[in-house]
TORFI-243437 format. One record per residue (C-alpha): y, x, z; residue number from 1. Coordinates in nm, 2 decimals, always signed. Example, Ala and Ser with C-alpha at 12.3 -4.5 7.8 and 13.67 -1.06 7.14 Angstrom:
+--------+--------+--------+-----+
!      v !      u !      w ! num !
+--------+--------+--------+-----+
!  -0.45 !  +1.23 !  +0.78 !   1 !
!  -0.11 !  +1.37 !  +0.71 !   2 !
+--------+--------+--------+-----+
! end
This chain:
+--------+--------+--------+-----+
!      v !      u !      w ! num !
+--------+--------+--------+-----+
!  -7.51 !  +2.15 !  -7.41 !   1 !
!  -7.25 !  +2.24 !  -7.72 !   2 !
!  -6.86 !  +2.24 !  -7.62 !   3 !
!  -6.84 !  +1.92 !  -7.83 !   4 !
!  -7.05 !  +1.71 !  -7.60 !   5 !
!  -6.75 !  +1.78 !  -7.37 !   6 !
!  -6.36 !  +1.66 !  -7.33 !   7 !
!  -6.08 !  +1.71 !  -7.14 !   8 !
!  -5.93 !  +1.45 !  -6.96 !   9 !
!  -5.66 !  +1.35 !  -6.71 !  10 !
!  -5.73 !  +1.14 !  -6.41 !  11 !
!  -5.39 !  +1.03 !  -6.28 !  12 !
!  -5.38 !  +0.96 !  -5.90 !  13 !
!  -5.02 !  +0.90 !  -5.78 !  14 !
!  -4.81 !  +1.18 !  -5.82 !  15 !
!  -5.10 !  +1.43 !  -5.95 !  16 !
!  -5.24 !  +1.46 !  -6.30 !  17 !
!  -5.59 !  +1.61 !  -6.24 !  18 !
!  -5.71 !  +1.79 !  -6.59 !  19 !
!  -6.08 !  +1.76 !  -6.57 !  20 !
!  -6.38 !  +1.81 !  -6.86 !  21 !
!  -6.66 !  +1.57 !  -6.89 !  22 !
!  -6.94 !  +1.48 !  -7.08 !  23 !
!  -6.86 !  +1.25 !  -7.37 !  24 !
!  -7.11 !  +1.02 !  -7.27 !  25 !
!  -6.96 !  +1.04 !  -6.89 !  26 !
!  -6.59 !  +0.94 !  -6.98 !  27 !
!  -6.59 !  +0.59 !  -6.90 !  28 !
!  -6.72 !  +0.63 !  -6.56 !  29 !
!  -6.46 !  +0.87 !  -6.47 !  30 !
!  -6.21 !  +0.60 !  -6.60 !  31 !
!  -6.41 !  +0.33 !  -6.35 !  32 !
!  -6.40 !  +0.60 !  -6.09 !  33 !
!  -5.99 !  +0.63 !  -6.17 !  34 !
!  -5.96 !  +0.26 !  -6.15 !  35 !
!  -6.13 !  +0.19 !  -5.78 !  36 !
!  -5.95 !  +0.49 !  -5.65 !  37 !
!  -5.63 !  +0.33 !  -5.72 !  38 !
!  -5.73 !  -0.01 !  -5.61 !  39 !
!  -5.85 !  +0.11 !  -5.26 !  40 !
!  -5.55 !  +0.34 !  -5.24 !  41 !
!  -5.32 !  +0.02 !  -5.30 !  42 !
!  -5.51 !  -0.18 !  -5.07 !  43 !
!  -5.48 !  +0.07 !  -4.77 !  44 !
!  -5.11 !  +0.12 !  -4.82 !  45 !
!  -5.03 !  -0.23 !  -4.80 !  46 !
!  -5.25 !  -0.32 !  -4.53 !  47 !
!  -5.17 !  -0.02 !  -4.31 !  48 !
!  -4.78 !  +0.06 !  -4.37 !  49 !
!  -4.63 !  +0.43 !  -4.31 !  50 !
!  -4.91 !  +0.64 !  -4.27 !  51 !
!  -4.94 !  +0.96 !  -4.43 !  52 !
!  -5.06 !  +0.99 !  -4.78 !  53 !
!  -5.35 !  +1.18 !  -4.70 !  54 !
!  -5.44 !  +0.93 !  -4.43 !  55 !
!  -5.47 !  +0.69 !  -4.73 !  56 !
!  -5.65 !  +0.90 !  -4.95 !  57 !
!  -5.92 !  +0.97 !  -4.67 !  58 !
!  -5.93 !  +0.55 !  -4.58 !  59 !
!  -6.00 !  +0.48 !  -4.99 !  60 !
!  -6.24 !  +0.79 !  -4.98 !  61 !
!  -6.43 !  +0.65 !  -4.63 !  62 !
!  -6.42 !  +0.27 !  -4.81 !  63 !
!  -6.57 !  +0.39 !  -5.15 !  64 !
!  -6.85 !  +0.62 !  -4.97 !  65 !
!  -6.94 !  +0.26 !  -4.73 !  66 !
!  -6.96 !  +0.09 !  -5.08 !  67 !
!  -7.19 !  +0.33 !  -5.22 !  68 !
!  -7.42 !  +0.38 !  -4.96 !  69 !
!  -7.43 !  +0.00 !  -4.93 !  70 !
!  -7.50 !  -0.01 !  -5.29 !  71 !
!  -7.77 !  +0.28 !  -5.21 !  72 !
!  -7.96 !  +0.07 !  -5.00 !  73 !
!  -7.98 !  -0.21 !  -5.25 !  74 !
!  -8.06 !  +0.02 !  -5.58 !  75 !
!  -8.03 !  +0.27 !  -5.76 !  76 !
!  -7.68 !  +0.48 !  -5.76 !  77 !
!  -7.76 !  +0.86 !  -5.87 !  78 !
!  -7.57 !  +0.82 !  -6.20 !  79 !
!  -7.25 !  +0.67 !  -5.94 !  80 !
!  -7.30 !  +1.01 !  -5.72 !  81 !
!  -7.32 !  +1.21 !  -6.03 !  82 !
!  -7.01 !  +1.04 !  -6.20 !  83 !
!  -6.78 !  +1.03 !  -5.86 !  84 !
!  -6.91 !  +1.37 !  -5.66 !  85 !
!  -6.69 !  +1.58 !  -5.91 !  86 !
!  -6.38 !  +1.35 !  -5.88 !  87 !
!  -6.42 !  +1.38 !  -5.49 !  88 !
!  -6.43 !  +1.76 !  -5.52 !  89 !
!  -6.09 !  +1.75 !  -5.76 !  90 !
!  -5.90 !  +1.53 !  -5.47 !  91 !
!  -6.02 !  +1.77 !  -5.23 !  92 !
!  -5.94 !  +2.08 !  -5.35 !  93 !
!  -5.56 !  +1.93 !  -5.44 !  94 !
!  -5.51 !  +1.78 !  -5.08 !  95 !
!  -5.62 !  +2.14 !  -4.94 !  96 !
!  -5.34 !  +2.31 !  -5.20 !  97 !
!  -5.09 !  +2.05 !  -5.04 !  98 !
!  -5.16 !  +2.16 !  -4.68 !  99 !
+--------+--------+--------+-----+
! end
């Protein structure tokens, strides 16, 4: 695959900007991906109040993983996994540089 099939872009998750290249073709799922992170996140800190943020971040995680194995039972999802398992591995790797 040539460089130009590729782009940099910037997931923003609260307080962190995480720089991330993607397929072209793949942008707009990272953007979904972006959007549901955000709306679980919101959902978890206003139902649940003073917990830690990385208590948060784990609920939205544990709620989006239900969803998709839900949604594995009932179709296919491979191209969700593929889009989502490198955002996962971005939040992870930035909660384990906050510890």
């Amino acid at each position: 695959m040539e460089n130009n099939d590729k782009q940099n872009i910037t997931i923003r998750f609260g307080s962190w900007d995480l720089p991330m290249t993607v397929h072209r073709k793949d942008e707009h799922l990272y953007r979904e991906a972006e959007k549901i992170m955000k709306e679980r996140y919101a959902f978890y800190t206003k139902t649940y109040k003073g917990l830690a943020t990385e208590r948060y971040m784990v609920m939205s995680m544990l709620d989006i993983a239900v969803r998709l194995a839900h949604s594995k039972e009932n179709g296919d999802t491979a191209p969700i996994i593929a889009a989502i398992g490198p955002l996962v591995e971005e939040i992870e790797t930035v909660l384990k540089e906050k510890r």
